[in-house]
N, C-alpha and C positions, 0 to 999 in steps of 0.2 A: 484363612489368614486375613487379617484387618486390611485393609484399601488405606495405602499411606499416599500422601502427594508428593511427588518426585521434587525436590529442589533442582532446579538449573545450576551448573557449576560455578555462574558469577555470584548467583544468591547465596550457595553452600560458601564460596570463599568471603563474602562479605559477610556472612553468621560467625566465622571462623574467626577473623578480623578481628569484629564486633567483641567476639566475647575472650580474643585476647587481651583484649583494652582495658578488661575487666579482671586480668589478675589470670587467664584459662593459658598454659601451655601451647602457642602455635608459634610454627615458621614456615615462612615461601616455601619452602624447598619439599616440607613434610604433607603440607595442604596439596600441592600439586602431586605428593604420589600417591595421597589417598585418591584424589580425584581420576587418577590415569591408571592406579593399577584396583581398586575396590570400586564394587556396585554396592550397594545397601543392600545390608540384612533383611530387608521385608522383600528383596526381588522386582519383576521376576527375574531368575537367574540369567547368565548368557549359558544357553542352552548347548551351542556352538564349544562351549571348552566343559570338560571335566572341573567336580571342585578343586582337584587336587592342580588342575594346571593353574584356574584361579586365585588357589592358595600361592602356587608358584610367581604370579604374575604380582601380588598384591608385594609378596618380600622382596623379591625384588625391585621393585621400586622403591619404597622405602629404604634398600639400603646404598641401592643407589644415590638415592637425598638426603642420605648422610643425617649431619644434625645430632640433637641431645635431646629434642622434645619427644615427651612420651607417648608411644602406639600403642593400644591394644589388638592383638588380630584376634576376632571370634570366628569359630565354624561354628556352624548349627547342621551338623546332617539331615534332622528330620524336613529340614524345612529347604537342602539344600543351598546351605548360605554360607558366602565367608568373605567379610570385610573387613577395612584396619580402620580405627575407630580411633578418633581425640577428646583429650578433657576438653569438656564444655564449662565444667563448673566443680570445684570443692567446697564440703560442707566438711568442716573438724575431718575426722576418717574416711565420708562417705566424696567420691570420685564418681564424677560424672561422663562418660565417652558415650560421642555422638557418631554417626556414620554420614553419608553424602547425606541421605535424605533428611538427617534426624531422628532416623532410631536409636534409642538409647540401652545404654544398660550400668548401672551403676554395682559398682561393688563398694565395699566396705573393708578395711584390709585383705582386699584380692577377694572378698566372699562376696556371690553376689546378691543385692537384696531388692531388686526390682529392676523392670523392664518396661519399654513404650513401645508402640508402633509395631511390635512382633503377628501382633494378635492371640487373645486368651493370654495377655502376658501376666507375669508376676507382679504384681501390684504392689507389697510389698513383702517382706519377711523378716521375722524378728531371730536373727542369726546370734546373738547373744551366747549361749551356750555354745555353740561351735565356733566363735572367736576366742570363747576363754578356752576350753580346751585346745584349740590350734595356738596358745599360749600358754599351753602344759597345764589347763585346770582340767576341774574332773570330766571325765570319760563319756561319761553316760547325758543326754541331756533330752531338752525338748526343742524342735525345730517349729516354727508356726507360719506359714505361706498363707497369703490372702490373696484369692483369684476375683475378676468380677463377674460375673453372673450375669446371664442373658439378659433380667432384670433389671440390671444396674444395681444388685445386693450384693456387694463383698460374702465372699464364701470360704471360709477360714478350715483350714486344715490343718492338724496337728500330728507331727512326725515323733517316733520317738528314734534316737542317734545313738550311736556308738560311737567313738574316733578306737583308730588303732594304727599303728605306726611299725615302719619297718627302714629301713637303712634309705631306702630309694622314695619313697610314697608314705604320706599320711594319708587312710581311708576314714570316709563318714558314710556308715553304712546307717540308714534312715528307712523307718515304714510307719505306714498306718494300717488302716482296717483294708486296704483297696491297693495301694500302690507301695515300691519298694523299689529303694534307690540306691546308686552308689556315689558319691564324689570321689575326687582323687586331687590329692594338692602333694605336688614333685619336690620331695626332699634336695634341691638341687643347690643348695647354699646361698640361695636368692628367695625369699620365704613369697610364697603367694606369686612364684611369674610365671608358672607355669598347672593348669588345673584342669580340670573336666567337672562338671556343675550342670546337673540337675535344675531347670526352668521351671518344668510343669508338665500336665499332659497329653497336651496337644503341642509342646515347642521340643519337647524333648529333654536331650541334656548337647552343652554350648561347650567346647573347648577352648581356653584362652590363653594367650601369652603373652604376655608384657614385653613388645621387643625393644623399650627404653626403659 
């Protein structure tokens, strides 16, 4: 896993500040319970609790602090992670959340199409066809992930997809010649707050829920 540098809490709330000033969703109240109940996705973990008590510790705070500004909580089992993450920045569709340290992960209507700070992260992906199909177009599509290379050479992979839908769950079931994957986006009348997503293959796949 990539060597991230830890922000200090007064650094993390003045980044926070900063880039609400600038149009990014943050309050008092939300900033302090990312800082008291989430560590950062790059780790290391507190070793001392289970992810699941972590997971426990992050929502409640958060709902403790109340508010309307939007969280995302990510797990990442492989890498044993799980933090609640705020917008840093919107581009048109594309949504930026950061974590204490500044990891990132950006989705694109709830898909996500890159990652920082993870290590071997997703660098980017051309998600196109599984936005218009998770908007009732066709089925079948091409997925394309760009990893970096020890090199520093982007290494491009091409998935070929299915979507298939059932009362509860939209599936994207996705392979190439090497690897095969599944997504899951929760039919739950809230389109994209709830998913399971495919990173790569060494980060795994990332659980997310929009808890604003």
């Amino acid at each position: 896993m990539g060597a991230v540098l830890a922000l200090k809490p007064w650094i993390w709330l003045f980044a926070v500040v900063t880039l609400g000033s600038c149009g990014t969703a943050a309050d008092g109240p939300i900033v302090r319970a990312v800082l008291s109940g989430a560590k950062s996705l790059a780790g290391p973990p507190d070793v001392t609790l289970s992810m699941a008590e972590r997971k426990a510790a992050v929502l409640r705070d958060v709902e403790t602090a109340g508010g309307k500004t939007p969280v995302l909580l990510v797990e990442i089992p492989d890498l044993d992670a799980v933090a609640s993450l705020l917008i840093a920045a919107r581009n048109g569709e594309d949504i930026t959340w950061i974590d204490p340290a500044g990891v990132s992960v950006v989705t694109r209507n709830g898909v996500v199409i890159s990652t920082r700070g993870l290590g071997h992260d997703l660098m980017i992906a051309d998600v196109t066809g599984a936005s218009r199909a998770l908007s009732g177009g066709l089925r079948n599509y091409h997925r394309v992930h760009r990893y970096l290379e020890g090199e520093g050479q982007l290494q491009r992979r091409t998935f070929d997809c299915t979507l298939t839908e059932t009362k509860d769950v939209t599936r994207e079931e996705c392979s190439d010649t090497a690897t095969r994957f599944r997504n899951e986006f929760a039919n739950d009348g809230t389109p994209l707050m709830t998913s399971t997503q495919w990173i790569g293959p060494q980060i795994g796949v990332a659980h997310l829920t929009r808890l604003r």
